[in-house]
C-alpha positions as CSV (number, residue, x, y, z in Angstrom):
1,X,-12.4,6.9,18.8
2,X,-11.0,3.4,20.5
3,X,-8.2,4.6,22.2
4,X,-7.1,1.0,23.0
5,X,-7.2,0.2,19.3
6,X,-4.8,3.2,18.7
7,X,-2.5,1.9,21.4
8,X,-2.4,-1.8,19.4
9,X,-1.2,0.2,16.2
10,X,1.3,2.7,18.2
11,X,3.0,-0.1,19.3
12,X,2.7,-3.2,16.6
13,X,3.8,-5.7,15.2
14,X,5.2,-6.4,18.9
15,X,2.2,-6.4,21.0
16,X,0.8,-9.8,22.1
17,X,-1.9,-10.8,20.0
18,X,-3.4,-14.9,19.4
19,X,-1.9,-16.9,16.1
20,X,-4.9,-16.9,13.4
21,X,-4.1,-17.9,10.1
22,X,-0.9,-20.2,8.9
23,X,-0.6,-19.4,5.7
24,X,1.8,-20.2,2.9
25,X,4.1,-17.7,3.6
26,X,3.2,-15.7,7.1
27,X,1.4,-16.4,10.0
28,X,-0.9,-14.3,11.1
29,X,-1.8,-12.9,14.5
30,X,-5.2,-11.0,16.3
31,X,-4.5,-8.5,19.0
32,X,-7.5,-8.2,21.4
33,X,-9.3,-5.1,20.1
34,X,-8.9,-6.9,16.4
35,X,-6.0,-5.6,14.7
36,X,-4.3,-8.4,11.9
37,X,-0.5,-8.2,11.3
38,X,2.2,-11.1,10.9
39,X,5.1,-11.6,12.9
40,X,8.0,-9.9,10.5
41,X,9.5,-6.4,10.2
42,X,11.4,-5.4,7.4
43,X,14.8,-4.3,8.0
44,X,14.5,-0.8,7.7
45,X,17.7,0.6,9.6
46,X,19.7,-1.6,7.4
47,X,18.8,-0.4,4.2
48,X,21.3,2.1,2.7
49,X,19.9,5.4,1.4
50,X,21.9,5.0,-1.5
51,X,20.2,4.0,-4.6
52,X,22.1,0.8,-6.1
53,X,21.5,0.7,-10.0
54,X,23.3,-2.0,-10.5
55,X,19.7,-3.7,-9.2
56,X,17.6,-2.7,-12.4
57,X,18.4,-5.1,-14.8
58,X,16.3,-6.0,-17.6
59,X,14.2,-8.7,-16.2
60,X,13.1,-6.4,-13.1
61,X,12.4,-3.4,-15.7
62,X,10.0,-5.8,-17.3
63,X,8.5,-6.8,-13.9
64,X,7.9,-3.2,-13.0
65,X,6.0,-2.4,-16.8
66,X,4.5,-5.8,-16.9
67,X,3.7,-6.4,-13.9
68,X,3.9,-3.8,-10.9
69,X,2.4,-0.8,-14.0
70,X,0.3,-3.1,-16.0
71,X,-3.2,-1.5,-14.5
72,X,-2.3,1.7,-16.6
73,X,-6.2,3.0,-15.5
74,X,-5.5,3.0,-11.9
75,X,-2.4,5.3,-12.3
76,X,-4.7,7.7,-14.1
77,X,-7.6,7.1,-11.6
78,X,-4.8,8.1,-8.8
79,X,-4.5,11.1,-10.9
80,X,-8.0,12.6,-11.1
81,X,-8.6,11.4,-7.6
82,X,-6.0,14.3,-6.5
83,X,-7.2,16.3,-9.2
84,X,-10.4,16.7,-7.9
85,X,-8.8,18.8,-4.7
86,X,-7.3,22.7,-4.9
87,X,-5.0,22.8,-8.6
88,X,-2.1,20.8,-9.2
89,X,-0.6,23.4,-10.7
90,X,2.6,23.8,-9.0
91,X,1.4,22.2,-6.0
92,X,4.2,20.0,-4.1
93,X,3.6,16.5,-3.9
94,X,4.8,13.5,-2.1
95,X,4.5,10.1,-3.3
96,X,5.6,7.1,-0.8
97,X,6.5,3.9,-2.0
98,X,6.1,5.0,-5.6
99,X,7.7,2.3,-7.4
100,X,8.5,2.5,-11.2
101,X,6.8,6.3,-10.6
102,X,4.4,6.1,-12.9
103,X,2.0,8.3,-11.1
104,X,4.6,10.8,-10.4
105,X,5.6,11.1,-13.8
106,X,2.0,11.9,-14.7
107,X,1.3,13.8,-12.0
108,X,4.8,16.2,-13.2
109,X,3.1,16.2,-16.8
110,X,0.3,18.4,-15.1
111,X,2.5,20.5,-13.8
112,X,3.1,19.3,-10.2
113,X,6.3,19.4,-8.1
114,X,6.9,15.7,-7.2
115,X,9.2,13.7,-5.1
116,X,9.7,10.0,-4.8
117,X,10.1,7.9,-1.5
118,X,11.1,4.3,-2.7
119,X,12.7,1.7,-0.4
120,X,13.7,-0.8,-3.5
121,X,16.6,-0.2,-5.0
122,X,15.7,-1.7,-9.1
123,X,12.1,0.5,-8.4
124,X,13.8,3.2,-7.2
125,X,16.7,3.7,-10.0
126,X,13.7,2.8,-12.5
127,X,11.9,5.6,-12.2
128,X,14.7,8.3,-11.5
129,X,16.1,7.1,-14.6
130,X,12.9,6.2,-16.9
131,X,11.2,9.2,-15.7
132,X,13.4,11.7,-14.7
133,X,11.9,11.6,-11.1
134,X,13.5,13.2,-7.7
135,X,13.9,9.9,-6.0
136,X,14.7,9.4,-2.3
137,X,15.8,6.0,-0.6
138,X,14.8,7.3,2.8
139,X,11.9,6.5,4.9
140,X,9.4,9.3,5.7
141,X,10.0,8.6,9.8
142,X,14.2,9.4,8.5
143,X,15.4,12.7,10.2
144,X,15.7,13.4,6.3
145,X,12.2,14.1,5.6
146,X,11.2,15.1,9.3
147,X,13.7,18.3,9.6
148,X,14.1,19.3,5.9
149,X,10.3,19.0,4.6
150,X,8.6,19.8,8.3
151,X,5.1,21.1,7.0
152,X,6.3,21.4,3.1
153,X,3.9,19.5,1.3
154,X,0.4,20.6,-0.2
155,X,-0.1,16.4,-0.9
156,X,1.0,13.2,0.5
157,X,0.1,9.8,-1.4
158,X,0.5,6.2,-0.3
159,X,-1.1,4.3,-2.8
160,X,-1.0,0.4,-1.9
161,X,1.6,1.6,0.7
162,X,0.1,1.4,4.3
163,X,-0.2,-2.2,4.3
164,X,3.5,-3.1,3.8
165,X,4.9,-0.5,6.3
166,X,6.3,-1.9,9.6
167,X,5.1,0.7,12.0
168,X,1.8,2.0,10.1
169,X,0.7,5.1,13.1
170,X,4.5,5.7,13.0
171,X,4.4,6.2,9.3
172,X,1.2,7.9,9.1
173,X,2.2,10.4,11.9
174,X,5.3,11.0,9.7
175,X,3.8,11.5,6.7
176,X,1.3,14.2,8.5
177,X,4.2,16.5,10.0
178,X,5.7,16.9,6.3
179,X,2.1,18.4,5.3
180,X,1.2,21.9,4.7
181,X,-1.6,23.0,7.2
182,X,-4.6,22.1,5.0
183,X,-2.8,19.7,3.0
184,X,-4.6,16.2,1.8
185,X,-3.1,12.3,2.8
186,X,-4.3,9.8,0.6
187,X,-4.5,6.1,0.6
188,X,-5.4,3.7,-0.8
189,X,-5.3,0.0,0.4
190,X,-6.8,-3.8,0.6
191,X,-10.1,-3.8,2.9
192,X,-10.4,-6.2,5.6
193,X,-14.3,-6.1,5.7
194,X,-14.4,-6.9,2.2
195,X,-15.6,-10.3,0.3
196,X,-11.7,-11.4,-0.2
197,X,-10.7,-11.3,3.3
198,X,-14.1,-12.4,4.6
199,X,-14.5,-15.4,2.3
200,X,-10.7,-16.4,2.7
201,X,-11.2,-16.6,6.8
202,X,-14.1,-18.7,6.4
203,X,-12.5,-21.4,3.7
204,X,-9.6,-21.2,6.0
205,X,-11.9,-22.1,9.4
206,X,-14.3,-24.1,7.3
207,X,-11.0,-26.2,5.7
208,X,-9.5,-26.6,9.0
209,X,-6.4,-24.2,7.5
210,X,-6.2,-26.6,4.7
211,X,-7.4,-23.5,2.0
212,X,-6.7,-19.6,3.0
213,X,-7.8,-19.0,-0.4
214,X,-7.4,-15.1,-0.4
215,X,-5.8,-14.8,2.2
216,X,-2.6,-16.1,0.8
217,X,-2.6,-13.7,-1.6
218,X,-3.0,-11.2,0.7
219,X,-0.2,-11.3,3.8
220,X,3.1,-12.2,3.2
221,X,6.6,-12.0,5.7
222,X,8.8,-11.8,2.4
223,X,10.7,-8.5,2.2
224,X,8.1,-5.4,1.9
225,X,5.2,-7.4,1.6
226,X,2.4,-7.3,3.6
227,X,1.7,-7.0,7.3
228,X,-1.4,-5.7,8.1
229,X,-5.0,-5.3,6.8
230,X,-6.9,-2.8,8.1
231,X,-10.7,-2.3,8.1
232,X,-12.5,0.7,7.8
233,X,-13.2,1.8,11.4
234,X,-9.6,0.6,11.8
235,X,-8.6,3.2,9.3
236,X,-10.6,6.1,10.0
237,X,-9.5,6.2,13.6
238,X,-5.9,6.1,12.4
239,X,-6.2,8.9,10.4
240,X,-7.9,10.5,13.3
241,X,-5.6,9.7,15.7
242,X,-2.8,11.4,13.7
243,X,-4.5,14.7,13.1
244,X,-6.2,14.4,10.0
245,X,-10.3,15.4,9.5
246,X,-11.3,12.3,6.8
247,X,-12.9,13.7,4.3
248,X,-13.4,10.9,2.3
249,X,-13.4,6.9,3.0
250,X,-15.0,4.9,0.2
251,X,-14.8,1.3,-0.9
252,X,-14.0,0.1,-4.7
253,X,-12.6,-2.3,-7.1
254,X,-9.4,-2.4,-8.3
255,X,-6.7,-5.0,-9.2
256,X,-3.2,-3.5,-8.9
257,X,-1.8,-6.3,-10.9
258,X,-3.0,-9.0,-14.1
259,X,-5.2,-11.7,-13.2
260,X,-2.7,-14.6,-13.0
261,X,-0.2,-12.8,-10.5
262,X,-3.5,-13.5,-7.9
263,X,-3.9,-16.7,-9.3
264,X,-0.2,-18.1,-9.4
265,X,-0.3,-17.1,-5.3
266,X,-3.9,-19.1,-4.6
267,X,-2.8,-22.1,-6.9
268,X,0.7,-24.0,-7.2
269,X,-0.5,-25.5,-10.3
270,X,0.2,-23.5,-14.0
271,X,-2.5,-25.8,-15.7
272,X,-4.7,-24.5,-12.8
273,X,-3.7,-21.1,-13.8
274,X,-4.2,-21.9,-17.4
275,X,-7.5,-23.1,-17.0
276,X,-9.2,-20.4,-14.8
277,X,-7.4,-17.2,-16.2
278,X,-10.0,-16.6,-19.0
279,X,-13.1,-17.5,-16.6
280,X,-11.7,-15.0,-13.9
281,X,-11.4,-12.3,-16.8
282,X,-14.9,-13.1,-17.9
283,X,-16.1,-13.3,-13.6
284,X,-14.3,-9.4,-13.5
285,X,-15.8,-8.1,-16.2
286,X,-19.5,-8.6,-14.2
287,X,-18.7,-8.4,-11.0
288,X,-17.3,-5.4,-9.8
289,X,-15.9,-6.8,-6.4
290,X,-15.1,-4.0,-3.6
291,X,-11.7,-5.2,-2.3
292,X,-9.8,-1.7,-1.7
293,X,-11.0,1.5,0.9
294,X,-9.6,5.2,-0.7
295,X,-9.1,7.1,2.4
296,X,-8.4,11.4,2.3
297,X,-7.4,12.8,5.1
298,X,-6.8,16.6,5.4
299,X,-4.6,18.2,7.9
300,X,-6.0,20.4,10.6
């Protein structure tokens, strides 16, 4: 393992690292062993842990069904990913950063006992209300989760989660201490040494930062977007480094969200977006492009 590289994660987004990308909306920075994270942290100590429905109005209940669910398949495929492991039946599962909690609800249908971390107040009150979910606006480093739920959980998902988080070994660590000894972490996230990343460095170097391509659609300083990128060496030797045996670390293809949320990010233009939504349909439908790793870690 690359013990300096651990040190880079312990301690980002604050270490010194060289400015890479200027993009639309983050800049990006390198640490010296290769890490890639922007220069924001959310505002985590000032978020209240008390869930404000006034925030799920009707517009951000379509977002989250339109939009944030619309990949039904890849709630499902989430499912028989955990599936595959010891029954669900009556196992107690964790779910960070579930949003609408869509894959909590399903995972309950099959008999699971589910909980809900989500940070975003509409999300959050969505899917306590919708589904009838166990829904906690704490993060997993809170004293909440650490003291109450110490070595409770048989499972402990972060799907498209790591990448957002401002302190990802702090989170990770976390998220391993409220595991059962034996019990599974699983991620899933964007892939650094993938084509998106790869071909949206070398438009940016080969545009003189004119056109990031990807990679605008990929980092962002707004409010919970996201931060970092790992590879998969970077991610293996996290998981590692927290006490976890991977057991699986694969890359696949999957698009969390319709086709011209991506292209309304790349392009400023709706008659651009017009234009290329049915090719990129047609370009998905024959090329199955690897652009996320699914990581399992199990707990020693």
């Amino acid at each position: 393992m690359d013990t300096d590289n651990i040190d880079t994660l312990k301690k980002h987004p604050l270490q010194n690292g060289r400015l890479a990308y200027k993009l639309r909306h983050a800049n990006v920075y390198i640490s010296d062993e290769g890490f890639h994270f922007i220069d924001y942290l959310d505002p985590v100590a000032e978020i209240s842990p008390e869930i404000d429905a006034s925030q799920l109005t009707n517009e951000e209940s379509v977002y989250i069904e339109k939009q944030l669910q619309a990949n039904a398949k890849k709630f499902e495929n989430q499912v028989n990913i955990l599936k595959k492991h010891p029954s669900l039946k009556n196992a107690k599962v964790l779910d960070i950063g579930c949003g609408g909690g869509l894959f909590l609800s399903l995972l309950k249908q099959r008999g699971a006992e589910v909980i809900g971390i989500e940070l975003n107040d509409s999300r959050a009150q969505y899917a306590k209300t919708k589904h009838n979910l166990d829904i906690h606006k704490q993060p997993i480093e809170s004293e909440f989760w650490q003291k109450s739920y110490a070595n409770h959980f048989d499972a402990v998902t972060l799907w498209d989660v790591i990448e957002h988080v401002n302190y990802p070994y702090q989170t990770l660590q976390s998220a391993v201490n409220v595991l059962k000894a034996g019990g599974l972490l699983l991620i899933d996230t964007p892939c650094r040494d993938s084509f998106y990343h790869q071909f949206g460095g070398l438009t940016y170097r080969l545009s003189g930062g004119r056109f990031p391509t990807f990679l605008n659609a990929m980092y962002s300083s707004h409010l919970f977007g996201h931060k970092q990128i790992f590879s998969t060496t970077e991610m293996k030797e996290l998981f590692e480094s927290v006490g976890l045996d991977v057991v699986d670390l694969h890359k696949f293809h999957e698009l969390s969200f319709p086709y011209d949320f991506y292209l309304k990010k790349l392009f400023k233009s709706e008659i651009i977006v017009k234009i290329l939504l049915p090719l990129v349909g047609i370009f998905f439908k024959i090329f199955k492009i690897q652009n996320k790793m699914l990581v399992i870690g199990k707990k020693s």
